[in-house]
PyMOL Python script that loads the backbone (N, CA, C, O; Angstrom):
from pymol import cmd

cmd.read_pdbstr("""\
ATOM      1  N   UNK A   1    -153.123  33.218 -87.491  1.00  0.00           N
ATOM      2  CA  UNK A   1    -153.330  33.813 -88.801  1.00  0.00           C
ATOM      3  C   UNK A   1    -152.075  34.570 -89.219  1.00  0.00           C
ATOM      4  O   UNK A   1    -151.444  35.430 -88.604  1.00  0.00           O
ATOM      5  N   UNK A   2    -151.889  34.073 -90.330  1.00  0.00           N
ATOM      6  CA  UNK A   2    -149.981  34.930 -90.721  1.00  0.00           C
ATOM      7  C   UNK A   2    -150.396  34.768 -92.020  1.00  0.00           C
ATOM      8  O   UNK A   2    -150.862  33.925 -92.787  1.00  0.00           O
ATOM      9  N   UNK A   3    -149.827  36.599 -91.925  1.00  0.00           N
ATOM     10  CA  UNK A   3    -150.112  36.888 -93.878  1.00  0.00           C
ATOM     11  C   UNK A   3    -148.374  37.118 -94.169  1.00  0.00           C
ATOM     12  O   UNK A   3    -147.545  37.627 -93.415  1.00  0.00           O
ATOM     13  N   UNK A   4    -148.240  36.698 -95.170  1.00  0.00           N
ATOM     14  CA  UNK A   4    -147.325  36.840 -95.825  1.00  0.00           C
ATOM     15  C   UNK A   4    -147.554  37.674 -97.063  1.00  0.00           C
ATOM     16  O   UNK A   4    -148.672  37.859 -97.544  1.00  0.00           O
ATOM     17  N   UNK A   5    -146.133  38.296 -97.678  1.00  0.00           N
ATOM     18  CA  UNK A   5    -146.225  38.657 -98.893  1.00  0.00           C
ATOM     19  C   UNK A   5    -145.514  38.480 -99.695  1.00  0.00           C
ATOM     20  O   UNK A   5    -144.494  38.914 -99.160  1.00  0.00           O
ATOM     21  N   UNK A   6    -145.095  38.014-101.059  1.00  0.00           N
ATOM     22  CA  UNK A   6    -144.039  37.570-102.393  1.00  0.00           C
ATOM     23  C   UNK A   6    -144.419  38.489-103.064  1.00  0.00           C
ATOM     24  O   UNK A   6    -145.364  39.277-103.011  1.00  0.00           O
ATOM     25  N   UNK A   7    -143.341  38.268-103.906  1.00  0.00           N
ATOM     26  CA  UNK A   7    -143.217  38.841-105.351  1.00  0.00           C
ATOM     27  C   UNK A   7    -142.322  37.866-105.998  1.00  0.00           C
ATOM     28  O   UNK A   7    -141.293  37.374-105.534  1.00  0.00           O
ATOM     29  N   UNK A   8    -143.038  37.605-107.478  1.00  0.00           N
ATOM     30  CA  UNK A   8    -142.626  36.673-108.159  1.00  0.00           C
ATOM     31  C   UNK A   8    -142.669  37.030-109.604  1.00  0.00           C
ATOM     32  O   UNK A   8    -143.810  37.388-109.898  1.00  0.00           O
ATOM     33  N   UNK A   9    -141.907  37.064-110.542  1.00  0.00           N
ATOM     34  CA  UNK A   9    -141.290  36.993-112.122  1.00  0.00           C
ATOM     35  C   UNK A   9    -142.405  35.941-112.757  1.00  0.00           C
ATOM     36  O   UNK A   9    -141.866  34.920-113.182  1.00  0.00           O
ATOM     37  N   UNK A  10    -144.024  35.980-112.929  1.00  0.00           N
ATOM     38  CA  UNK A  10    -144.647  35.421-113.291  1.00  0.00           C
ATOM     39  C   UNK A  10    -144.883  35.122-114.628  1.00  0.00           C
ATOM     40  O   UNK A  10    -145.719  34.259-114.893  1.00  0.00           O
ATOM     41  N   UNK A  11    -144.165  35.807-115.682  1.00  0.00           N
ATOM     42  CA  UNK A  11    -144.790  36.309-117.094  1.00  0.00           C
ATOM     43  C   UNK A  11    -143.485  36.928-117.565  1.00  0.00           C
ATOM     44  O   UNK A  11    -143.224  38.069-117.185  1.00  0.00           O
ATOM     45  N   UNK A  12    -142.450  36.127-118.540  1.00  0.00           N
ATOM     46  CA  UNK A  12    -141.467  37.187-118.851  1.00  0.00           C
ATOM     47  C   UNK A  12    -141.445  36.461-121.172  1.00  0.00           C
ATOM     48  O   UNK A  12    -141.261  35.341-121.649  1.00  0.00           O
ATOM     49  N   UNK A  13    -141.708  37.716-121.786  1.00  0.00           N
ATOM     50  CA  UNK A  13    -141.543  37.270-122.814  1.00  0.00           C
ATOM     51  C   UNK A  13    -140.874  38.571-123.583  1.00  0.00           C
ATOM     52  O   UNK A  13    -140.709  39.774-123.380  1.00  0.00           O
ATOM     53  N   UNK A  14    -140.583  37.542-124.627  1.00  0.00           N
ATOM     54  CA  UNK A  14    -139.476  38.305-125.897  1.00  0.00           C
ATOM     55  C   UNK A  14    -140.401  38.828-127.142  1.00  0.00           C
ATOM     56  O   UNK A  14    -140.963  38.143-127.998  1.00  0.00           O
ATOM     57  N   UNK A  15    -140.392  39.922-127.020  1.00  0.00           N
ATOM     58  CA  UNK A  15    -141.603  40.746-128.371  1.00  0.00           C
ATOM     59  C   UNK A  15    -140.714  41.841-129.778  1.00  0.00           C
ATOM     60  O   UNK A  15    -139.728  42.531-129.518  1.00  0.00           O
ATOM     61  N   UNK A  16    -141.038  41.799-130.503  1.00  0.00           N
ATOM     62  CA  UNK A  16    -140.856  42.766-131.803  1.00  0.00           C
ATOM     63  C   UNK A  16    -139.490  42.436-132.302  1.00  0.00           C
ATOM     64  O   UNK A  16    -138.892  41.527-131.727  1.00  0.00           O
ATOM     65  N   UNK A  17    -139.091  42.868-132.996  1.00  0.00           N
ATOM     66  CA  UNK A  17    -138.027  43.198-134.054  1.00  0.00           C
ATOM     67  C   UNK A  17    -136.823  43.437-133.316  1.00  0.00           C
ATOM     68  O   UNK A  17    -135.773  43.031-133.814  1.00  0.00           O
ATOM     69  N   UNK A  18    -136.799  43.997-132.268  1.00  0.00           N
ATOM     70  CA  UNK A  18    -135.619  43.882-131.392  1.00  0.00           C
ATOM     71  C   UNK A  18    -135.994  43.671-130.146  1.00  0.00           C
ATOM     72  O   UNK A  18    -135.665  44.216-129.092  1.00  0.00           O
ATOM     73  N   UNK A  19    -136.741  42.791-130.401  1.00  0.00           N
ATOM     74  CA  UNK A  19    -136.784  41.491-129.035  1.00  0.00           C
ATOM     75  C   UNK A  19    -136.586  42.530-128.122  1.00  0.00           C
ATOM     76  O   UNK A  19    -135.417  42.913-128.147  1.00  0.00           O
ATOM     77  N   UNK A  20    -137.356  43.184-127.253  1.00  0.00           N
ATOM     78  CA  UNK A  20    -137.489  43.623-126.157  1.00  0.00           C
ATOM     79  C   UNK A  20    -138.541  42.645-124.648  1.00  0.00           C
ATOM     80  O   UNK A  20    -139.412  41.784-124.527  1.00  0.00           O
ATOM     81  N   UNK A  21    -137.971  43.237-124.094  1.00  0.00           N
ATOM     82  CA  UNK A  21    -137.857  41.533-123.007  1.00  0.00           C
ATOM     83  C   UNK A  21    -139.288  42.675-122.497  1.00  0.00           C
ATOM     84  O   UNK A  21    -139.349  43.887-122.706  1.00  0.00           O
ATOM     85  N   UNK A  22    -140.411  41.722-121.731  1.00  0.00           N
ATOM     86  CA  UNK A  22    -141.310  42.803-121.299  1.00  0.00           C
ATOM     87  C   UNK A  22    -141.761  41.206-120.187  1.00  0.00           C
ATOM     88  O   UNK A  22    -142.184  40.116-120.574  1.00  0.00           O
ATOM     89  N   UNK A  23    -141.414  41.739-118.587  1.00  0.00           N
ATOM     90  CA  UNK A  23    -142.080  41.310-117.799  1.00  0.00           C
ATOM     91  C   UNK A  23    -142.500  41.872-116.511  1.00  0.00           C
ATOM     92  O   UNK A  23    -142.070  42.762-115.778  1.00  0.00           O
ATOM     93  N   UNK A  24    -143.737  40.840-116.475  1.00  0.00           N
ATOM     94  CA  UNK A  24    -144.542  41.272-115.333  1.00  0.00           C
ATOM     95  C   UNK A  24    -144.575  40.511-114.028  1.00  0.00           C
ATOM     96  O   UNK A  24    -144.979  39.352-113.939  1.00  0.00           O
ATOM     97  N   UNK A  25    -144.090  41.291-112.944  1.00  0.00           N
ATOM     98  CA  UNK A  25    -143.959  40.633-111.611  1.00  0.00           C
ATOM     99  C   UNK A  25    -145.962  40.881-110.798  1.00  0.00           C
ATOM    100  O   UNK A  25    -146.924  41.614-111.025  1.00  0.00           O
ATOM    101  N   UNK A  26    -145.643  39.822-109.903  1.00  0.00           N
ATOM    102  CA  UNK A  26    -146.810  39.508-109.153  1.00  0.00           C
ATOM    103  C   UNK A  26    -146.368  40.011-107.847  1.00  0.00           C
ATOM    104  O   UNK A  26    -145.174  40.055-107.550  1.00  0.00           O
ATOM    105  N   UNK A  27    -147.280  40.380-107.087  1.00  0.00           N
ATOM    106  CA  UNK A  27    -146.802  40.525-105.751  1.00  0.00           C
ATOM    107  C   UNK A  27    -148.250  39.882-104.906  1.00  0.00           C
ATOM    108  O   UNK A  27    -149.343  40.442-104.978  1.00  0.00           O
ATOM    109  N   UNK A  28    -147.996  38.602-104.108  1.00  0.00           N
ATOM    110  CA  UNK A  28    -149.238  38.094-103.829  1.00  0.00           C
ATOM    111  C   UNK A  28    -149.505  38.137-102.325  1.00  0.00           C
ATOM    112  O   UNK A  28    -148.468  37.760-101.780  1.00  0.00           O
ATOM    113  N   UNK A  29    -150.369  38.408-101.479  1.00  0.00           N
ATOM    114  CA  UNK A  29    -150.646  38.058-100.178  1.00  0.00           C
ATOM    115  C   UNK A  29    -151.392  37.101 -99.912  1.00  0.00           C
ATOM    116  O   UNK A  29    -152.340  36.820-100.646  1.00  0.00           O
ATOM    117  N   UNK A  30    -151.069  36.341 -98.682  1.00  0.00           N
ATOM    118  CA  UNK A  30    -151.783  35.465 -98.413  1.00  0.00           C
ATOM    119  C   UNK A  30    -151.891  35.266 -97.233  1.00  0.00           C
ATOM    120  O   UNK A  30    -151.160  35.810 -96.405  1.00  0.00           O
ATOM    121  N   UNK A  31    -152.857  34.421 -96.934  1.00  0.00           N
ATOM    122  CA  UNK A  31    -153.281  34.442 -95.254  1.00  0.00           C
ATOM    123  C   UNK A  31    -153.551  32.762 -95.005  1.00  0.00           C
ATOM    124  O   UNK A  31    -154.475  31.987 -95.255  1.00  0.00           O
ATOM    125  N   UNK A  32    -152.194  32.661 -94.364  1.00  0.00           N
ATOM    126  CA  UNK A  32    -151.810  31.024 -94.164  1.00  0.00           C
ATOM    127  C   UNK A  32    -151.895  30.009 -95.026  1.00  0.00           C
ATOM    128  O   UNK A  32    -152.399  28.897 -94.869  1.00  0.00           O
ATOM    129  N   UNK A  33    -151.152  30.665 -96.312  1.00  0.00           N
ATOM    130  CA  UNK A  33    -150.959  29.902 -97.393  1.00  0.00           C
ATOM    131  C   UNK A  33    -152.402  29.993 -98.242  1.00  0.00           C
ATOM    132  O   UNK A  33    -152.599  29.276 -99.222  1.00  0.00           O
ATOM    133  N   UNK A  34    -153.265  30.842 -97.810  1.00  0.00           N
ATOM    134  CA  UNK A  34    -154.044  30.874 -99.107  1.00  0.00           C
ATOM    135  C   UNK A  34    -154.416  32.306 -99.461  1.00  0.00           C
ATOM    136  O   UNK A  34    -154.770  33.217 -98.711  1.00  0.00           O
ATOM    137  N   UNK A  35    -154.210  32.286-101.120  1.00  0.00           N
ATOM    138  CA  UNK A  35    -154.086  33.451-101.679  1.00  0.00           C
ATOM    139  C   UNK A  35    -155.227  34.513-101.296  1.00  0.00           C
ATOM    140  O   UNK A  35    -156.359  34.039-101.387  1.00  0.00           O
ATOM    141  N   UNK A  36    -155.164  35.791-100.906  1.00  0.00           N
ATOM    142  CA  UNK A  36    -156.067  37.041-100.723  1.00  0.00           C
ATOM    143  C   UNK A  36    -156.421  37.274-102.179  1.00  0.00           C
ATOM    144  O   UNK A  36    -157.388  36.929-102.858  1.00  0.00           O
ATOM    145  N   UNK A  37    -154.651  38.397-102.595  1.00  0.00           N
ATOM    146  CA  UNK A  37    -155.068  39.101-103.871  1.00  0.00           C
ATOM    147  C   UNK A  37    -153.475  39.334-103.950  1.00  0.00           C
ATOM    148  O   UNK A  37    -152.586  39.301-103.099  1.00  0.00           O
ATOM    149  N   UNK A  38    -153.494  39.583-105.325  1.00  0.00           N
ATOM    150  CA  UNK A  38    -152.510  39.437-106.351  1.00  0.00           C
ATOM    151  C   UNK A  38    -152.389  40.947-107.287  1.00  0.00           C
ATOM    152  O   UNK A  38    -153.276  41.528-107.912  1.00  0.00           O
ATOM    153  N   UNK A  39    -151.336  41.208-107.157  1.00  0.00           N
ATOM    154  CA  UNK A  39    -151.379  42.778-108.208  1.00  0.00           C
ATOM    155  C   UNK A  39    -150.469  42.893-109.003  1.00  0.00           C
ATOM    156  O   UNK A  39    -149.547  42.234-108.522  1.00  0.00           O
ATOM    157  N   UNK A  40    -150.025  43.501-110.306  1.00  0.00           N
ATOM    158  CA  UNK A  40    -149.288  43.014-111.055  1.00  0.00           C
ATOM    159  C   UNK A  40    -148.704  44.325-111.068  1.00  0.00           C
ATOM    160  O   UNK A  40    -149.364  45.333-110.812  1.00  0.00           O
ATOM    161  N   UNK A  41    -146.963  44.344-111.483  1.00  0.00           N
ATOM    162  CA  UNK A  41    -146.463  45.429-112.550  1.00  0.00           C
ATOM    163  C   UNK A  41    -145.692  44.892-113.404  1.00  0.00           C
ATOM    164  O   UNK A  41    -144.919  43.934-113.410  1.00  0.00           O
ATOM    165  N   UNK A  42    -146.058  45.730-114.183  1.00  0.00           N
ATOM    166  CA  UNK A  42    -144.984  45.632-115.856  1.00  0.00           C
ATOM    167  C   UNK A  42    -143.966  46.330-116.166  1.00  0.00           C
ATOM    168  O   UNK A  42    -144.140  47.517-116.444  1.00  0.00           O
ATOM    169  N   UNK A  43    -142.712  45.785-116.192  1.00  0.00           N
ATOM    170  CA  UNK A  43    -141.715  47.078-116.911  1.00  0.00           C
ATOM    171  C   UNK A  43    -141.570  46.257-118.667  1.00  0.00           C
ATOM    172  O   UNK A  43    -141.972  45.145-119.007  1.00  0.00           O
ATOM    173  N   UNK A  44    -140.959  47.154-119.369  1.00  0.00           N
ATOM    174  CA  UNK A  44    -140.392  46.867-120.801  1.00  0.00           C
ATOM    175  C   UNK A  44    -138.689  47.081-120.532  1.00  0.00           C
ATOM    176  O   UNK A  44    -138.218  47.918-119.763  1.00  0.00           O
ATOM    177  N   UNK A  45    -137.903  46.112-121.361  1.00  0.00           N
ATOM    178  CA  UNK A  45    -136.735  46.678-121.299  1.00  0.00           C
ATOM    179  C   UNK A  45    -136.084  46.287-122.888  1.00  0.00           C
ATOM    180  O   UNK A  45    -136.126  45.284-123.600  1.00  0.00           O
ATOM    181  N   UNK A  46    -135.644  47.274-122.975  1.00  0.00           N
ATOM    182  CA  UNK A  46    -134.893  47.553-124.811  1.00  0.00           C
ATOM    183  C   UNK A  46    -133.703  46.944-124.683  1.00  0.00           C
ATOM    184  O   UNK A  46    -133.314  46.646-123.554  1.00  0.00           O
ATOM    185  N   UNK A  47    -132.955  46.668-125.772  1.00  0.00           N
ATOM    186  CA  UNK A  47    -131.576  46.044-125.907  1.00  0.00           C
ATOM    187  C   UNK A  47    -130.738  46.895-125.220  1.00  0.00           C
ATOM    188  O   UNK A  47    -129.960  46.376-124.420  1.00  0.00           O
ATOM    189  N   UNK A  48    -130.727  48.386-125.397  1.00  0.00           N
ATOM    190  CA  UNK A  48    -129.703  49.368-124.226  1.00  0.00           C
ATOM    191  C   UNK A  48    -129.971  48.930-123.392  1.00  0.00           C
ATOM    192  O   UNK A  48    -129.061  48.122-123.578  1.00  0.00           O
ATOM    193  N   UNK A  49    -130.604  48.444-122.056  1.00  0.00           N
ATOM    194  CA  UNK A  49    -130.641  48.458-120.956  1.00  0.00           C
ATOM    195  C   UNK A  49    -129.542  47.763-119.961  1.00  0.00           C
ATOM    196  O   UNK A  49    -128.608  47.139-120.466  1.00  0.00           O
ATOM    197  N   UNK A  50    -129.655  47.869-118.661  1.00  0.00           N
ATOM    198  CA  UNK A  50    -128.612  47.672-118.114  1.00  0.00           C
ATOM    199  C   UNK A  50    -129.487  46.420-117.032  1.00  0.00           C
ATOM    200  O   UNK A  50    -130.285  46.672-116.130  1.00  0.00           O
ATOM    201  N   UNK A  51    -129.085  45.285-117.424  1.00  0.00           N
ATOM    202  CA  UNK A  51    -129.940  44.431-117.222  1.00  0.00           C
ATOM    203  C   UNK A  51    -128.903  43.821-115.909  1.00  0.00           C
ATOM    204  O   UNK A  51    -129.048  42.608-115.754  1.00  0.00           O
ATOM    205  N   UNK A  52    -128.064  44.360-115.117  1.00  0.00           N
ATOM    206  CA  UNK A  52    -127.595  43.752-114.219  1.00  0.00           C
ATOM    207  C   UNK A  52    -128.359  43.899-113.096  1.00  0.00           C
ATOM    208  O   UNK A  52    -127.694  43.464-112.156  1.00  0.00           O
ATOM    209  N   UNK A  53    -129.240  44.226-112.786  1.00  0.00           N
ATOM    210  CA  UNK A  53    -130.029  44.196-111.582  1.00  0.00           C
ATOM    211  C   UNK A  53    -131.142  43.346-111.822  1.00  0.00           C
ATOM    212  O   UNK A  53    -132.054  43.505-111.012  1.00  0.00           O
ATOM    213  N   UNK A  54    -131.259  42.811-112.371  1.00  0.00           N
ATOM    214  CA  UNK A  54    -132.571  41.723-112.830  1.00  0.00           C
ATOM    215  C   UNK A  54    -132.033  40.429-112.601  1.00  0.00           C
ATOM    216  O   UNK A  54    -130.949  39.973-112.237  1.00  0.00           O
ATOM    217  N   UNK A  55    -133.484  39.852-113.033  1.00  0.00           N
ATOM    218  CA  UNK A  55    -133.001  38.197-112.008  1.00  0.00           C
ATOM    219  C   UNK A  55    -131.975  37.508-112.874  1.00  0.00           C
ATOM    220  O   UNK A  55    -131.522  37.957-113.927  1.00  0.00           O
ATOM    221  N   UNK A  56    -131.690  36.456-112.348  1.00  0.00           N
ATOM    222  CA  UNK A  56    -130.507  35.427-113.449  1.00  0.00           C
ATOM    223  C   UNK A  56    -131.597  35.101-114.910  1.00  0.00           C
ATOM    224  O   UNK A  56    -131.203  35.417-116.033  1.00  0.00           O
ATOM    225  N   UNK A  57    -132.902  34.477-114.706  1.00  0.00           N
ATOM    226  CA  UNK A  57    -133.103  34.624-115.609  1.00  0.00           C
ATOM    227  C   UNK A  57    -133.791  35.474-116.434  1.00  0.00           C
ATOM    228  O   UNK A  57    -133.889  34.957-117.547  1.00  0.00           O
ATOM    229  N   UNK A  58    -134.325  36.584-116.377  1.00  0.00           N
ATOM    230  CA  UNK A  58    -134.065  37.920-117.164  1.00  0.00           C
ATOM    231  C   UNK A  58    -132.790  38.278-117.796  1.00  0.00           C
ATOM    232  O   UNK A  58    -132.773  38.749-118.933  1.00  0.00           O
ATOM    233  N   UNK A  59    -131.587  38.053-117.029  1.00  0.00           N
ATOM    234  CA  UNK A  59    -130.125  38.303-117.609  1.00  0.00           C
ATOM    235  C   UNK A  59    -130.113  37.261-118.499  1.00  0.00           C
ATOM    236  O   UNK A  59    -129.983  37.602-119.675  1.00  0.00           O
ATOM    237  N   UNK A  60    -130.240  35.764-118.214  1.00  0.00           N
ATOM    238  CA  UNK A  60    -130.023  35.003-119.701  1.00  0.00           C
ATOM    239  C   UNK A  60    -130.261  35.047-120.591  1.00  0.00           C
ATOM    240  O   UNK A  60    -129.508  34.731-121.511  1.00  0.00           O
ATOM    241  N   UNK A  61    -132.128  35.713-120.797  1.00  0.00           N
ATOM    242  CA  UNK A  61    -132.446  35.985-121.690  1.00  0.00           C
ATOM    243  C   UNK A  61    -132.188  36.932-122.809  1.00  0.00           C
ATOM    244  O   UNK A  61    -132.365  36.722-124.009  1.00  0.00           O
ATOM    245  N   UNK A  62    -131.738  38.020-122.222  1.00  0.00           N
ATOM    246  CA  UNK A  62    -130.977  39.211-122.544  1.00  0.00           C
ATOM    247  C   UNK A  62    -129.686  38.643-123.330  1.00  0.00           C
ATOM    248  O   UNK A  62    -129.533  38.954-124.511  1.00  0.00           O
ATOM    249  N   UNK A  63    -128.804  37.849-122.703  1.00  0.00           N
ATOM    250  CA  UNK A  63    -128.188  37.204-123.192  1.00  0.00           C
ATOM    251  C   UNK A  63    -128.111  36.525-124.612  1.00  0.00           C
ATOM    252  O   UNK A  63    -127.197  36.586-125.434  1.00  0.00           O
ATOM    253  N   UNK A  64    -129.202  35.923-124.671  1.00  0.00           N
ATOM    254  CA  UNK A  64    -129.676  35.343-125.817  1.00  0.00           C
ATOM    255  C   UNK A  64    -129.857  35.830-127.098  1.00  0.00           C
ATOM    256  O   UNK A  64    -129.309  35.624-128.180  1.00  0.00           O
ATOM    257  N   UNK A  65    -131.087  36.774-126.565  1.00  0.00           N
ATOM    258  CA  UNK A  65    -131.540  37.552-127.457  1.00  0.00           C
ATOM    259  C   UNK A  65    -131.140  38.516-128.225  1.00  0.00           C
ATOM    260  O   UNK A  65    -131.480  38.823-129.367  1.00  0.00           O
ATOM    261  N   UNK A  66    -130.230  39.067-127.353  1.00  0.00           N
ATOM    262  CA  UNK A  66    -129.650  40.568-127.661  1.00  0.00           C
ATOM    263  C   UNK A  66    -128.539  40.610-128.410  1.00  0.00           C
ATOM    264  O   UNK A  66    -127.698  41.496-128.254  1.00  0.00           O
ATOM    265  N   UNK A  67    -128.434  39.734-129.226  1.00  0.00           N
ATOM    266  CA  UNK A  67    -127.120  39.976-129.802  1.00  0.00           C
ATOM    267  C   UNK A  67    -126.847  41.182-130.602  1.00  0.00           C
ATOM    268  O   UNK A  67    -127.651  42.068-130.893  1.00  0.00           O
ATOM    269  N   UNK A  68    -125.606  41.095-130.916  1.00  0.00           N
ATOM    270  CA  UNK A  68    -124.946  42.522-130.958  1.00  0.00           C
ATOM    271  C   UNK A  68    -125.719  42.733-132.363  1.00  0.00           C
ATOM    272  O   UNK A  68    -125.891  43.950-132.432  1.00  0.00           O
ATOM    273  N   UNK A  69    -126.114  42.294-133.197  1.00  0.00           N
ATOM    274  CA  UNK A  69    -127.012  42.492-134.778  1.00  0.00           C
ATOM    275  C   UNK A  69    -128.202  43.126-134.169  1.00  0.00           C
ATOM    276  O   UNK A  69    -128.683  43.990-134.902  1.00  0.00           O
ATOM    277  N   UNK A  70    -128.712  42.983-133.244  1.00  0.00           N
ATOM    278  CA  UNK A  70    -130.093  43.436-132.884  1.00  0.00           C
ATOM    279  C   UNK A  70    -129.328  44.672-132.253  1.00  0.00           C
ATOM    280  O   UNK A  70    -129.123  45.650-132.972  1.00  0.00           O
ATOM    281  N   UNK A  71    -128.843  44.663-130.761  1.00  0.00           N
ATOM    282  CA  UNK A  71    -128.339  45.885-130.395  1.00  0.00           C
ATOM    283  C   UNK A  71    -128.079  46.855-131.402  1.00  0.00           C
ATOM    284  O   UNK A  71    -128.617  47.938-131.170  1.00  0.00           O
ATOM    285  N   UNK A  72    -127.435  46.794-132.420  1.00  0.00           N
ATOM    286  CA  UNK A  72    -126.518  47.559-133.286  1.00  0.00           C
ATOM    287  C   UNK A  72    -128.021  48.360-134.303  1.00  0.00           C
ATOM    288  O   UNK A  72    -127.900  49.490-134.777  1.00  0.00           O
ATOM    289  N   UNK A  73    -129.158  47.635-134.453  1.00  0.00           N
ATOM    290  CA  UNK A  73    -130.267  47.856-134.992  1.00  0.00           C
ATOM    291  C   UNK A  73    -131.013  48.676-134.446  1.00  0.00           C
ATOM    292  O   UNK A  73    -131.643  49.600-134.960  1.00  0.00           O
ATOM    293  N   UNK A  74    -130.915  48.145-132.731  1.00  0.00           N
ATOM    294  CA  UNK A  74    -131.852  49.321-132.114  1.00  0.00           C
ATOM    295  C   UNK A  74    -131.057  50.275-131.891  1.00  0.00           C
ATOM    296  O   UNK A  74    -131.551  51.301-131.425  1.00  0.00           O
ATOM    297  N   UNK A  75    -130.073  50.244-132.068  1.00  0.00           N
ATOM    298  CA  UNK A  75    -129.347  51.767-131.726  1.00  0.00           C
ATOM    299  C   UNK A  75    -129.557  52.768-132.609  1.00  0.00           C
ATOM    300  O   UNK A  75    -129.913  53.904-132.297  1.00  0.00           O
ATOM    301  N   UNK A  76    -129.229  52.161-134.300  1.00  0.00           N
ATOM    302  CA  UNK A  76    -129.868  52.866-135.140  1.00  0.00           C
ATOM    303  C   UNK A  76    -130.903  53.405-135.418  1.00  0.00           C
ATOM    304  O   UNK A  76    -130.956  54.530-135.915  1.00  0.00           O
ATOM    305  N   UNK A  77    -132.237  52.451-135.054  1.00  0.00           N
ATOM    306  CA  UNK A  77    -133.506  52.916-134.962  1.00  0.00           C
ATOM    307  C   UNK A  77    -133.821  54.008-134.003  1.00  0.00           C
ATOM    308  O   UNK A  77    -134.723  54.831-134.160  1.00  0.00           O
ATOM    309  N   UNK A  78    -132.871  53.936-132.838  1.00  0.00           N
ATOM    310  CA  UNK A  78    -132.754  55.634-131.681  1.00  0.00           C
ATOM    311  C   UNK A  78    -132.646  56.345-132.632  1.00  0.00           C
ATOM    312  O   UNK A  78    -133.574  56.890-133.229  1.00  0.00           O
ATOM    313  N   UNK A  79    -131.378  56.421-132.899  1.00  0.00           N
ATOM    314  CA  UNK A  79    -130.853  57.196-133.661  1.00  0.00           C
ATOM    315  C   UNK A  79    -131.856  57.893-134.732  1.00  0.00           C
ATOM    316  O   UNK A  79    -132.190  59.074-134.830  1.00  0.00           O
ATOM    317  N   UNK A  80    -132.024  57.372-135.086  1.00  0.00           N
ATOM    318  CA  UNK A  80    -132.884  57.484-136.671  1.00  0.00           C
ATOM    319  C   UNK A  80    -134.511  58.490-136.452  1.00  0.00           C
ATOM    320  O   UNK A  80    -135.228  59.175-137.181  1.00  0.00           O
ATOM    321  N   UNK A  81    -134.498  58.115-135.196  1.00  0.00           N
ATOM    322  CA  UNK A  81    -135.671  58.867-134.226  1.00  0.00           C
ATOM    323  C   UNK A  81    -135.210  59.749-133.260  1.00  0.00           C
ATOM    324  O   UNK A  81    -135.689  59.846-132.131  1.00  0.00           O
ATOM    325  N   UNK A  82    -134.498  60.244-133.599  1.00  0.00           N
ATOM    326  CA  UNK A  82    -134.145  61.375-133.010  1.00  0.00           C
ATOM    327  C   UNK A  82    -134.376  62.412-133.705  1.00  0.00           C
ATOM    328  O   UNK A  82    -134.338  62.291-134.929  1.00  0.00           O
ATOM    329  N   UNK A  83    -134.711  63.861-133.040  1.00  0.00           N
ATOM    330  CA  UNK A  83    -134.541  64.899-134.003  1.00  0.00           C
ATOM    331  C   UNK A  83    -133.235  65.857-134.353  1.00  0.00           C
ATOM    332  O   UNK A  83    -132.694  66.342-133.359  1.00  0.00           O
ATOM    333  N   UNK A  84    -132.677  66.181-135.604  1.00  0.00           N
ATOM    334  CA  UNK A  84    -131.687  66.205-136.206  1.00  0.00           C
ATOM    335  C   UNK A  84    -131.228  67.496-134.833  1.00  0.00           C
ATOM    336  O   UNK A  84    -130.102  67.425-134.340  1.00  0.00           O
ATOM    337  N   UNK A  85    -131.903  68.239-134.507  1.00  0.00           N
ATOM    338  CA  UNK A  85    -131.269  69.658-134.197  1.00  0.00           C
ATOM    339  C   UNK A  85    -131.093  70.513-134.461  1.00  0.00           C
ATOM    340  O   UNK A  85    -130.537  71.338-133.737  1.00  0.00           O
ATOM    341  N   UNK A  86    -131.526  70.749-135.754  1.00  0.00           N
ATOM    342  CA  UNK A  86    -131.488  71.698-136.519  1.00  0.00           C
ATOM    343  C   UNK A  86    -132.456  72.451-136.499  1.00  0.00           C
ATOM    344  O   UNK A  86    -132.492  73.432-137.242  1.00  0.00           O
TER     345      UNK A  86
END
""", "prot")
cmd.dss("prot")
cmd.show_as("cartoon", "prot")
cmd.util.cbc("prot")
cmd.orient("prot")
C-alpha cells in the first residue's frame, strides 16, 4: 500500500477588465494509484505581480494577457483607489 501525494495547476483562467489570472491548484492523495481526496487552493494574481515563480504556463499567460495597455490601466485604477492623504 503506497500513498502518494501531487499537486497539480488544475483550473487556471483569465477574468475582468484587467485580466487577472486566478488559479486553483489541487493537491491529491492516493493510495496505489487510486484517488482518496483532493483539496483545493486559490490564489488571484493582478497585472503587478511578480509572476516569476509560477509555472511556465502561468508565465505565458501573463505574457499574453498583460500587456502594457492593461498594466498601465491597472496601475491607474491603484492609483485612483488610493486615499489622497490628505
Amino acid at each position: 500500500m503506497a500513498l502518494t501525494e501531487r499537486t497539480e495547476e488544475d483550473k487556471i483562467e483569465v477574468v475582468g477588465s484587467f485580466k487577472s489570472i486566478q488559479i486553483r491548484t489541487a493537491t491529491v492523495v492516493e493510495r496505489d494509484g487510486e484517488e482518496l481526496t483532493r483539496a483545493f487552493h486559490r490564489k488571484v494574481l493582478q497585472p503587478d505581480a511578480d509572476v516569476s515563480g509560477e509555472s511556465a504556463e502561468v508565465r505565458g499567460i501573463a505574457d499574453v494577457v498583460w500587456t502594457q495597455e492593461i498594466k498601465d490601466a491597472y496601475a491607474a485604477h491603484v492609483a485612483a483607489s488610493q486615499p489622497s492623504g490628505e
